[in-house]
Every structure is written in C-alpha cells, then in structure tokens.
C-alpha positions, -999 to +999 in steps of 0.1 A: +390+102-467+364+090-443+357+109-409+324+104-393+309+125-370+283+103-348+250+125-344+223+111-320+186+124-321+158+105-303+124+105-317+096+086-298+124+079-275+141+056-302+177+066-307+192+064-341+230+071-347+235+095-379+275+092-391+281+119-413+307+109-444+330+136-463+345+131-494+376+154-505+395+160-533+422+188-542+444+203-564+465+225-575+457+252-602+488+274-619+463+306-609+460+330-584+434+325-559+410+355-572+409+339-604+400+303-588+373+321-564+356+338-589+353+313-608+336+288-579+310+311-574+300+315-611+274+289-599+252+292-630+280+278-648+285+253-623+280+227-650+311+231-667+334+215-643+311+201-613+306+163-625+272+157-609+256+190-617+240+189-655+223+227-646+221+249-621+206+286-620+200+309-594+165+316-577+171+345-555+177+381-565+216+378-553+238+355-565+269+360-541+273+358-505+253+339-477+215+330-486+225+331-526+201+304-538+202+281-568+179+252-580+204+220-597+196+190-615+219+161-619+233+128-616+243+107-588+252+071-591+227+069-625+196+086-608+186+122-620+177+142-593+169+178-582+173+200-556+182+235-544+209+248-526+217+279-506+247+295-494+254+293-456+290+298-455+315+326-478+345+341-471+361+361-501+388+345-518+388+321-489+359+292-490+323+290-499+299+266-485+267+252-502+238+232-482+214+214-504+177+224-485+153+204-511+149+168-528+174+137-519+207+154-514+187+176-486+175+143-472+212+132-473+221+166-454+245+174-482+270+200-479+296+209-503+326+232-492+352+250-512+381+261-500+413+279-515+441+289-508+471+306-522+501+282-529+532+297-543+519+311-576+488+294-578+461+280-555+453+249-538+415+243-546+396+214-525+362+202-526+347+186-498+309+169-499+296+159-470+266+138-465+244+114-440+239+078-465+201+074-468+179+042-461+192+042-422+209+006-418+209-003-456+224+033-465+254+032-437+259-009-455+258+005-488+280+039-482+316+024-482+307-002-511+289+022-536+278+058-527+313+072-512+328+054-541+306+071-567+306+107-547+347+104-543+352+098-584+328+124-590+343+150-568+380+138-580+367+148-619+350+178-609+381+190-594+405+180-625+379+198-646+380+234-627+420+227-631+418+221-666+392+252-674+413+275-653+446+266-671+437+268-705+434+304-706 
C-alpha cells in the first residue's frame, strides 16, 4: 500500500521533494488485545517475531511508555545495520509508535507503528513502517522495484510470526 506524503525543505535555496512510503501489513490473532499489546512492547524480545530485527535491548532506565529507548541490529535487503529507536507515540492496549533516531534507518526517517484493536474475540494487529528511500533520485528509482518490496515481505513475516507466537499458547 503505497501513500506518499510530499515534504518540501529548501536548503541553499535548492528545493528537494521528500515522498514518504509506508508499508502495512495485518492480521488477525485468536487473542485478546491485552495479550497482543503486551506482547509488542516486550521489545527486548523483539527478535522473536520482527523479521528484520536480529537483537534489540533497551538503553534507557524505562522500558514502556514515550522516550523508552532501545539500540537494534538487523537486516535489511542483505545489509547488517544498527540503530536505536525511541518511543514517540503509546497508547495502552491501543498503538505504539517507534522512530529510529541513529544509523541508516534514522537517515531513512523510519517509523514503525503498531496498532491493535479488538476484533470479535481476538485482535486485529497491523504493522506499518514508514520511511523516506535514501540516495535522493536513485533511492525514490529504486524504492518501488526493491526496497518497498523487501520492507513489505519483511513486515508481512513479521506479522505472521507475532500470530503464530501468540496462538500457540
């Protein structure tokens, strides 16, 4: 699901055009939304179930609510990377919002949101990752041919994996 956003900034009173991409997945888990929630933030253990996270631990003293902070390493498209992330957004048993604030997924302006939501029963998880494709011209070329392909599978997985954790207990 594509849906730019179009963000001019001048610098040297060249204008460049930023367009934002978000990738989304969802799915529905046979448990109730507490369950699902408290699970998400469980970031530590992030690794589990998120498809391009290989480790992730927290650096600050709190590990829930806005300004929680966690240093990652993982895999995007074959290249290991790291970065940290911080909480900017959390709602109980409603959504919680990572921005990465270090290494390439900051300079992508990566954002990850997850939202639930009860559903009869269970809840209806999504994941949404939003980014900015690097390398200005070359990145926006590249974006619909390899990096929103890559990101999309990867965020498809990592949202079948939380399913299959949560319903095996």
């Amino acid at each position: 699901m594509l849906n730019p956003e179009l963000m001019i900034s001048s610098s040297l009173g060249i204008e460049e055009i930023f367009i934002t991409t978000k990738v989304e997945s969802s799915v529905f888990i046979d448990a109730p939304v507490e369950k699902v929630f408290s699970r998400i933030t469980q970031h530590d253990s992030c690794n589990d179930w998120l498809e391009f996270v290989s480790s992730a631990r927290y650096t600050s003293k709190e590990k829930t609510g806005v300004g929680a902070l966690a240093h990652h390493s993982g895999q995007v498209m074959g290249k290991k990377m790291e970065w940290d992330g911080r909480v900017v957004e959390w709602a109980e048993n409603d959504r919680i919002v990572w921005q990465a604030i270090s290494g390439t997924p900051e300079a992508m302006r990566m954002k990850a949101v997850n939202r639930v939501e009860k559903e009869g029963n269970g809840t209806h998880y999504s994941l949404e990752v939003e980014y900015m494709p690097p390398y200005s011209i070359l990145g926006r070329i590249m974006d619909p041919i390899m990096i929103k392909r890559n990101i999309r599978k990867m965020v498809q997985h990592s949202t079948q994996n939380l399913k299959r954790i949560l319903e095996q207990f």
